[in-house]
C-alpha positions, -999 to +999 in steps of 0.1 A: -193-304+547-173-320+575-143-299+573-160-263+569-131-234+562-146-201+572-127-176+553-141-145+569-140-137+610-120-113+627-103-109+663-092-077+685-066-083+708-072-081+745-056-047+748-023-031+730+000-002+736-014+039+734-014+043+699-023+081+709+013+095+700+003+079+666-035+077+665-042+113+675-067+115+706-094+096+687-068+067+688-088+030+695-083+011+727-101-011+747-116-007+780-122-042+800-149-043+817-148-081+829-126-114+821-145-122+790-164-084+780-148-053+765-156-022+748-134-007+718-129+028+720-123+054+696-112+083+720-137+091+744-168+072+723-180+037+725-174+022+692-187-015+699-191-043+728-170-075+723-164-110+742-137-125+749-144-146+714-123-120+698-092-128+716-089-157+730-085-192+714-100-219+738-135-201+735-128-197+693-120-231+692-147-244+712-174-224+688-157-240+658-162-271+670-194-263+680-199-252+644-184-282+626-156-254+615-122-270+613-103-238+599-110-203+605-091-174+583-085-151+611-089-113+598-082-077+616-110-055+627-112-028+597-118-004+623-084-006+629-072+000+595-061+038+601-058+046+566-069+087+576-036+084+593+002+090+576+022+059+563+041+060+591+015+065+616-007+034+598+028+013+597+036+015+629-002+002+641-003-023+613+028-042+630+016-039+666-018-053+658-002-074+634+022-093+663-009-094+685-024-116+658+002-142+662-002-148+694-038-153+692-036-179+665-005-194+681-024-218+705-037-236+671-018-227+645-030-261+627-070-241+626-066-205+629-053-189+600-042-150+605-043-123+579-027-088+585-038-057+578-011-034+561-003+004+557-026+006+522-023+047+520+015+042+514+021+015+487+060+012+495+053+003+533+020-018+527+047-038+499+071-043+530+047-051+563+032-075+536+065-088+536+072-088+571+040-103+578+043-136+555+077-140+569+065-142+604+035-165+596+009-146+584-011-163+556-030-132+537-036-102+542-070-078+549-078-046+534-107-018+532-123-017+500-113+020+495-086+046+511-106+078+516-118+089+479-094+066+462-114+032+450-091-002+446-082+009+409-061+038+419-024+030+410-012+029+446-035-001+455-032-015+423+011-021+430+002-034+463-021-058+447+005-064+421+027-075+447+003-100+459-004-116+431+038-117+422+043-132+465+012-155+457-006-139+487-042-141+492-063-109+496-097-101+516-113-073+512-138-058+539-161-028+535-152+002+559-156+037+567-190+037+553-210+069+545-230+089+571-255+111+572-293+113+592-312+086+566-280+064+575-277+069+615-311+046+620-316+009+623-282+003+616-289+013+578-247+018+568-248-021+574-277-027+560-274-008+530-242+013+526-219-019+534-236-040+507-235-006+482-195-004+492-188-035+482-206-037+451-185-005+441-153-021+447-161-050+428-170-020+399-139-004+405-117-033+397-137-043+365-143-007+349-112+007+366-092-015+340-076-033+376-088-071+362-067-060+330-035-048+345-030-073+375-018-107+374-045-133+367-026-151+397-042-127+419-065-141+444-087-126+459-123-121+479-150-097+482-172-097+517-206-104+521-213-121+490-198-093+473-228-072+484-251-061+459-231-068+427-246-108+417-275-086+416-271-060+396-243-073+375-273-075+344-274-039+352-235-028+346-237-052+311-265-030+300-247+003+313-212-013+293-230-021+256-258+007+265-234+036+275-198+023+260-186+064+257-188+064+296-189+030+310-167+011+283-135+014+305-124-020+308-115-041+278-146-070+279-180-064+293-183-068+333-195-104+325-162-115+317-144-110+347-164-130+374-140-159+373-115-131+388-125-131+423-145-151+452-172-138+473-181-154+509-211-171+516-232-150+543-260-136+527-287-154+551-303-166+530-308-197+505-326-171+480-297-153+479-270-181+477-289-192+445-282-159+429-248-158+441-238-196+430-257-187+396-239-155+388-203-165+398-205-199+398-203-224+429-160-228+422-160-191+435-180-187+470-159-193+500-181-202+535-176-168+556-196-159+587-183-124+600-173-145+633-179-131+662-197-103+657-235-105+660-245-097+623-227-126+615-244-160+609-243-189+634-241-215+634-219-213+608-221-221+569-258-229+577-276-217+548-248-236+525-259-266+545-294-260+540-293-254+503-314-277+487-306-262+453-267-273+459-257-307+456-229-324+472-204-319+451-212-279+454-217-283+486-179-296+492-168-267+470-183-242+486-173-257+522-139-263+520-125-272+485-124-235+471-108-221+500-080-245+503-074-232+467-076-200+477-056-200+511-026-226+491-036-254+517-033-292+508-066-317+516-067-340+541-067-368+510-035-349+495-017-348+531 
């Protein structure tokens, strides 16, 4: 693994217009505290504390290297998405975070890899920022696994990620806008627990919402976080599909059928869990990611993929680089 592709870190920009004319009063923005620390804001409450790792290049790049990371796929903040807003509303913040992007990237365009984040709650205007976005360099895009009560099967998401597939754009997809209630509010439990669960159900939605059978099988793309809790439990749906076919028996082949579909990331922590992972959905589709720079993200990164003794080198390569530059379009170093 000398050439490790992390497919899954995000930036925030250091500062962007008042989105409050769009964003309501609630509206994000960030409030510097020093050179290199930040808090985002949503309104008048602290939302979380960032370093200058978000936004600026020179200390990215020196953590790569740090790392042994040679390309990073450079992601929004979901917390950014604004899919409670209007089209318009969403639109108009998708494009201003989404020129911020560039310029972050832009010192090393050769290792930084952006992805945009698009207006998902209006299919026509996600289709066209998409556009917008991979005409002005952007290389895939990000999106939330859900738009308020409508999962990635309903037929709005389902164009946009018809489009993708047709453009031959890659697609991320991060958990957001978890559930919330007292058993939730301690120890960080909607990370712990309700991120994973989120996950998992998107990865449900497009197998038994009929999504793997109506899209393109050029579509690619990736679940977070191992795909959270699905490698799991997948024994679970195949039961649930034979078991209760009157309910469950939505898609046209059993949930097994489907995991040559889509990629999960690497960080799950732990080698336990990679094993599982690799097993279930086979080592061609895990990706390194490490939720860069945020602190429930694994550093250094692609550690545990290092560590593997289960993986051998060949694996090892896959899972480090060689999927991703599949995934992202890129050409080897041998190729080049």
């Amino acid at each position: 693994m000398d050439r490790v592709i992390d497919i899954h870190t995000h930036y925030v920009p250091r500062g962007w217009p008042d989105l409050r004319a769009d964003g309501g009063p609630d509206a994000p923005w960030l409030r510097l505290e020093t050179e290199s620390d930040a808090v985002i804001m949503m309104g008048t409450k602290e939302f979380r504390r960032i370093r200058s790792d978000c936004w600026d290049a020179e200390v990215r790049l020196r953590d790569m290297d740090t790392d042994g990371v040679r390309t990073q796929v450079v992601s929004p903040t979901p917390a950014f998405f604004t899919y409670g807003r209007s089209g318009r509303e969403a639109a108009r913040i998708a494009r201003i975070f989404n020129d911020l992007a560039l310029e972050i990237v832009e010192p090393a365009p050769d290792r930084l890899i952006p992805f945009c984040q698009v207006p998902l709650q209006d299919p026509d205007a996600a289709c066209r920022e998409l556009e917008r976005c991979v005409a002005a360099g952007h290389r895939g895009v990000e999106i939330g696994n859900h738009v308020g009560d409508l999962d990635l099967d309903s037929e709005g998401i389902v164009t946009f990620l018809q489009h993708c597939a047709a453009l031959d754009v890659p697609v991320f997809v991060h958990p957001w806008d978890m559930a919330s209630s007292p058993r939730l509010d301690r120890w960080m439990a909607q990370w712990l627990t309700a991120m994973p669960a989120e996950t998992h159900l998107s990865i449900l939605a497009m197998i038994l919402g009929g999504v793997f059978d109506r899209v393109d099988d050029r579509l690619k793309i990736c679940f977070a976080h191992g795909g959270g809790s699905f490698a799991f439990w997948l024994g679970r749906m195949e039961n649930a599909w034979h078991g209760r076919n009157d309910v469950i028996g939505t898609s046209r082949f059993p949930p097994s059928h489907y995991l040559g579909r889509f990629h999960v990331d690497s960080v799950v922590f732990d080698e336990r869990a990679l094993r599982l992972l690799v097993d279930t959905v086979g080592a061609d589709r895990v990706m390194v990611g490490s939720d860069y720079p945020y602190p429930l993200g694994e550093r250094p990164v692609g550690q545990v993929v290092r560590k593997s003794q289960f993986l051998d080198d060949t694996e090892r390569r896959q899972i480090g680089y060689g999927n991703a530059e599949r995934f992202l379009g890129l050409s080897s170093p041998e190729g080049r």
